[in-house]
C-alpha positions in Angstrom: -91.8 -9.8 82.9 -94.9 -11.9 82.0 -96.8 -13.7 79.1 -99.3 -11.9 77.7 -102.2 -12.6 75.1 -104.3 -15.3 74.5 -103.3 -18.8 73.7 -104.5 -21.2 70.8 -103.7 -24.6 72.0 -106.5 -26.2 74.6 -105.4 -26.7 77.8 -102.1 -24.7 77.5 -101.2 -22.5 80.8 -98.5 -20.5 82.0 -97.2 -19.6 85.2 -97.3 -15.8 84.7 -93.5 -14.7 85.4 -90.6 -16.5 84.9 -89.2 -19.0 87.2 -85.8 -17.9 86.6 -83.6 -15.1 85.0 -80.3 -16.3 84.4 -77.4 -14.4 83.2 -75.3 -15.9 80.3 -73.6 -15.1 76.9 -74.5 -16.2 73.7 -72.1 -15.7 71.0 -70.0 -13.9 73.2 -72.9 -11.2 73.8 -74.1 -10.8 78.0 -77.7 -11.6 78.0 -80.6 -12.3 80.0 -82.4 -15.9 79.6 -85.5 -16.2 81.2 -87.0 -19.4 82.2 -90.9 -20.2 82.1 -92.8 -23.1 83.1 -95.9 -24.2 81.1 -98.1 -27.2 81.3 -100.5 -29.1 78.8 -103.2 -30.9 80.2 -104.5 -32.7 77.1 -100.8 -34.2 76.8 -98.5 -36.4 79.1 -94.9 -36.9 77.4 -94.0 -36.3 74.2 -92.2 -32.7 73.2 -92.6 -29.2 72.5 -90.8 -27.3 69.9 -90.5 -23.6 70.3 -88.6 -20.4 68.2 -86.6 -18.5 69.9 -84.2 -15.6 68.2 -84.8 -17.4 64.7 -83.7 -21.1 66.1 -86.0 -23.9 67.3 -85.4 -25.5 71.1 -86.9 -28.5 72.3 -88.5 -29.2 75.6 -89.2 -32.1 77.2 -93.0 -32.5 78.6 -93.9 -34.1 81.6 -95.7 -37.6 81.8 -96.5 -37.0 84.9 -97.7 -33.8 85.2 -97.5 -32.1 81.3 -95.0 -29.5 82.6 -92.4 -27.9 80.4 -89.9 -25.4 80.6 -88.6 -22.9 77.6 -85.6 -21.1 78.0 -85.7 -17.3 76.2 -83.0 -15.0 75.5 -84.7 -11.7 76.3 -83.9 -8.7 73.4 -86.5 -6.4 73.8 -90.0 -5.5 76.4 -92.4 -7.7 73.5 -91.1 -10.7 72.0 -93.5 -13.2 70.1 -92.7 -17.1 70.6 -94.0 -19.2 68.1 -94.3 -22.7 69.6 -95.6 -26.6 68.7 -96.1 -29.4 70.1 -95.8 -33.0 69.4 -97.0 -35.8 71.4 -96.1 -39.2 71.2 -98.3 -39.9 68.0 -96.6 -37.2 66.4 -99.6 -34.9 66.4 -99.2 -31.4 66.1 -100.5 -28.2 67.8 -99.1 -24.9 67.4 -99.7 -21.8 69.1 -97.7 -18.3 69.8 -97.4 -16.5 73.0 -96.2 -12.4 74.0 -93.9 -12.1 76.4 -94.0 -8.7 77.9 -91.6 -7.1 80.3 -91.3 -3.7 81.7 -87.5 -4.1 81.4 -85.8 -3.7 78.2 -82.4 -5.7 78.1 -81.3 -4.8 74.5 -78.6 -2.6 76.1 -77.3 -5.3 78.4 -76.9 -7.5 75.3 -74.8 -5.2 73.0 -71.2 -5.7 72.6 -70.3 -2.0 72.6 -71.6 0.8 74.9 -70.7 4.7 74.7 -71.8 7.3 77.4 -71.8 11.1 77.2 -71.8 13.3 80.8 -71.3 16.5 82.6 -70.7 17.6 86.3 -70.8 19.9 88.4 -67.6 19.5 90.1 -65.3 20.6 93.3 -61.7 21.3 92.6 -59.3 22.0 95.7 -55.4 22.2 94.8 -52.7 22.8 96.9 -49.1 22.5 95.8 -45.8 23.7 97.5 -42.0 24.6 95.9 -39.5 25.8 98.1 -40.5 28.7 99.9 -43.9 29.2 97.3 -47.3 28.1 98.3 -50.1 27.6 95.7 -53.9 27.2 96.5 -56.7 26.9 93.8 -60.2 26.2 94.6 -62.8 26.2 92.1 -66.0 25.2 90.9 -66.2 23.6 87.1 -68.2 22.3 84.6 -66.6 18.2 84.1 -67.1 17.2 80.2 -66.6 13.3 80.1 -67.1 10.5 77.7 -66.6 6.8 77.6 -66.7 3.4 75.7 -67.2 -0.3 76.7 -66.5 -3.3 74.2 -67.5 -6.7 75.6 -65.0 -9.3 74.0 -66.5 -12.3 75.6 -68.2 -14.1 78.7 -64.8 -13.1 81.0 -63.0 -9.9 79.5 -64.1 -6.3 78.5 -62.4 -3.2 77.2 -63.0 0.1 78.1 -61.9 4.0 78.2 -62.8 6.9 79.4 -61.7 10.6 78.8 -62.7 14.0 81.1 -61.8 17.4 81.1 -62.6 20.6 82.9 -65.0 22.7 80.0 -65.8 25.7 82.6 -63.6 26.5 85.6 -64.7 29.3 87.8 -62.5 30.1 90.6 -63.2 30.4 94.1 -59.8 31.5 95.8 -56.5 31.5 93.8 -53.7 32.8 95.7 -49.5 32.3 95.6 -48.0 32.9 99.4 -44.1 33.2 99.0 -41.9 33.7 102.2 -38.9 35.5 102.3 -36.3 33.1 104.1 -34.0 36.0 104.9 -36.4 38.7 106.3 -39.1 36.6 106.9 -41.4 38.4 104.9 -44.8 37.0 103.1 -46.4 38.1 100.1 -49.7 37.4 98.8 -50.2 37.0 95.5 -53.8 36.8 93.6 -53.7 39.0 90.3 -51.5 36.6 88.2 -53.1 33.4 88.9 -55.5 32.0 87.1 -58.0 29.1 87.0 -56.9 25.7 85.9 -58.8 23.4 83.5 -58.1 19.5 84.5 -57.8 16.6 82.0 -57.6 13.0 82.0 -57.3 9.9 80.2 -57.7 5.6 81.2 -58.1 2.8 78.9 -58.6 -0.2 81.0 -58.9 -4.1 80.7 -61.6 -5.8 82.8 -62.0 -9.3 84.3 -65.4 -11.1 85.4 -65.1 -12.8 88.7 -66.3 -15.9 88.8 -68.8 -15.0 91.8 -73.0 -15.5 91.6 -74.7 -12.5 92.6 -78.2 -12.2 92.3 -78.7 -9.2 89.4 -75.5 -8.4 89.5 -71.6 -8.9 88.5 -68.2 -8.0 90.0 -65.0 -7.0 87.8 -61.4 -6.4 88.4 -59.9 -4.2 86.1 -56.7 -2.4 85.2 -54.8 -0.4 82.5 -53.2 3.0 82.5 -53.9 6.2 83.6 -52.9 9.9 82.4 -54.2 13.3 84.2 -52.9 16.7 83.7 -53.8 20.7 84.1 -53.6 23.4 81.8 -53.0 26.4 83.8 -52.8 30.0 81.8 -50.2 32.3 82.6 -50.1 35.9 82.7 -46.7 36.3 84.3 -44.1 34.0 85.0 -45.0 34.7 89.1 -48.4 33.0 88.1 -47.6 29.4 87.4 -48.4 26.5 89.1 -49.5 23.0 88.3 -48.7 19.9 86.5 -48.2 19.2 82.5 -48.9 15.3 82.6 -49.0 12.3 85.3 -49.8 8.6 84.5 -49.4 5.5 85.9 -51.2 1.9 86.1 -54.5 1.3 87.6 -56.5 -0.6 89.3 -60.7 -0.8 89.5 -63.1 -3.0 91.7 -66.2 -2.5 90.1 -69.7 -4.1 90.9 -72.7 -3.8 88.8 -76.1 -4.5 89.6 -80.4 -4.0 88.8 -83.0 -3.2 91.4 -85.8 -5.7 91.4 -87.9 -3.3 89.1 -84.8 -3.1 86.6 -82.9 0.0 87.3 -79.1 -0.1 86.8 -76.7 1.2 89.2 -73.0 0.7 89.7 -69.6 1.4 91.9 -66.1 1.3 91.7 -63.2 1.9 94.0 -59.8 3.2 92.3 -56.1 3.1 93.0 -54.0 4.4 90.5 -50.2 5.6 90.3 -49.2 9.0 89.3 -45.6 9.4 88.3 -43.6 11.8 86.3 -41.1 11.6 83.3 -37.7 11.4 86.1 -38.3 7.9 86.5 -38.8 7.9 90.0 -41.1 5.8 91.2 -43.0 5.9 94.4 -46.5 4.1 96.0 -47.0 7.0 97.4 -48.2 9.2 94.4 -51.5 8.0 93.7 -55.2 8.4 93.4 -57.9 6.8 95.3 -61.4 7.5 94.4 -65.1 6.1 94.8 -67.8 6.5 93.2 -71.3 5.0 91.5 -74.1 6.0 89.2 -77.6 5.0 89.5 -80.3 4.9 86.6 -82.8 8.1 87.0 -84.6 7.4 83.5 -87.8 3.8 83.4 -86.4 1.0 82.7 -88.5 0.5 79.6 -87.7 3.4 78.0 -85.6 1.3 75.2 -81.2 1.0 75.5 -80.9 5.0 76.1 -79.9 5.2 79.7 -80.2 8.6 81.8 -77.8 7.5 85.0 -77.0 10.1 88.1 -73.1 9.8 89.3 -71.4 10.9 92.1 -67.7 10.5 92.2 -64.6 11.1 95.4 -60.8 11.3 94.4 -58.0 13.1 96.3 -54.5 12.6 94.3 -51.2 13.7 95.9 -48.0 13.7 94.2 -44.1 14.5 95.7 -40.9 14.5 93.7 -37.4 14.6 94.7 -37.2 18.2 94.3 -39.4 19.0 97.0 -42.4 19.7 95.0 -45.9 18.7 96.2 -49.4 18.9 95.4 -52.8 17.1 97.2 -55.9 17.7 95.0 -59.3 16.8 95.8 -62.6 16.3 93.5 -66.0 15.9 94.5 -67.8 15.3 91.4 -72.3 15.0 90.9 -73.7 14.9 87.7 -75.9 13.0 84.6 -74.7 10.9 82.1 -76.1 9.6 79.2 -75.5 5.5 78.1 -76.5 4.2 74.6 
């Protein structure tokens, strides 16, 4: 970021870049103030009036030196600054500046967000019943979707849906054992590929902790995940109808020096059943993080790469269990 074009007001200079970028909100809204530093050599006190997002600021200048600092909320990569200023005769002298920037913050300063994604994902299920094995590894096409509201300086909400568009199987097989003979039986021609589904809406909190380009939040809510397995034959099924549980995110967002956005998270979240038996032990864990492929000034439409981990396991009281894990890479889309 820098000020461009040429200046009407003899003896006004600029340093180039800002001096500071500070991260705020304004009317509840994230955005990016940048701080400039100016000087007037013709004047020594006296102040400087300058418009900024349709309001008028005031800056002090210097007597010793004619310095001055203006404080801009940044909305876009070219911004006009209309500016005058009056010395201690109240004499007048106006002027406008450009301030360029190869960034474009006009995302970061919306209230709501939506992205759009796909993945090419991993899928590796194993469950046991009894005396019946199930195994189910696949390779599928992950639809997912998601909004962000900002409600103010500390709290967000959010949600997220995915689901499994295009499953392809890579070994589905059912191994039962006879108990009494001792027998085992393979079974692959009635199972079929299962399509995964899930649901989150979440809360998030904004710790209170200065990073340079970057925040931390602490978020929870619930969680819902599921399969929807088809069934040829009664001998075929497998799976899960519905899980959920609370969750719980650490997530810390950040820009390279040159603007790009990338973010992670690490998740734990609970996945019980409808019995009402309750146990730590059912969860998910996963990791993950997206980083932005598309320039920075190419306006609030975001291309990001993501790359997300999660293994789930599950046990009930009946002596069913499953352990399922995801690797997930793929493109999403944020405006």
């Amino acid at each position: 970021m820098r000020i461009a074009g040429t200046n009407q007001l003899a003896g006004l200079s600029w340093d180039e870049t800002p001096t500071q970028m500070i991260a705020t909100t304004i009317d509840g809204v994230p955005t990016k103030v940048a701080k400039f530093r100016g000087r007037i050599e013709s004047l020594k006190g006296g102040n400087l009036l300058y418009s900024s997002n349709g309001s008028m600021k005031v800056a002090k200048i210097s007597e010793a030196d004619g310095t001055f600092n203006i404080l801009i909320p940044v909305s876009g990569n070219d911004q006009i600054i209309h500016i005058r200023a009056i010395d201690d005769y109240g004499k007048t002298y106006d002027d406008r500046i450009r301030i360029k920037s190869e960034i474009d913050y006009s995302q970061m300063s919306r209230k709501m967000n939506f992205d759009l994604g796909a993945s090419l994902s991993y899928l590796d299920y194993s469950e046991s019943y009894r005396t019946l094995t199930t195994n189910a590894t696949e390779l599928g096409l992950t639809l997912k979707g998601g909004a962000n509201y900002v409600l103010n300086s500390k709290f967000e909400l959010g949600g997220n849906l995915f689901f499994t568009a295009l499953p392809v199987a890579l070994n589905l097989e059912q191994v039962s054992r006879n108990t009494t003979t001792g027998i085992v039986t393979t079974n692959t021609s009635d199972i079929q590929a299962a399509r995964w589904y899930g649901f989150n809406a979440r809360l998030g909190y904004r710790l209170p902790i200065y990073i340079h380009q970057g925040s931390l939040h602490l978020m929870t809510g619930w969680y819902l995940w599921g399969m929807n397995v088809p069934v040829s034959s009664p001998s075929g099924a497998y799976g899960v109808k519905i899980l959920g549980g609370p969750q719980f995110f650490l997530t810390g967002r950040f820009r390279t020096p040159k603007g790009r956005a990338f973010a992670t998270y690490v998740k734990f979240a609970t996945v019980q059943d409808t019995t009402g038996f309750f146990s730590m032990s059912n969860r998910e864990l996963a990791v993950g993080g997206a980083f932005q492929i598309s320039k920075p000034a190419e306006g609030s439409v975001r291309w990001m790469s993501t790359l997300d981990m999660a293994q789930t396991q599950f046990s009930n009281v009946a002596g069913f269990h499953f352990i399922f894990r995801t690797f997930n890479l793929g493109i999403s889309r944020s405006f």
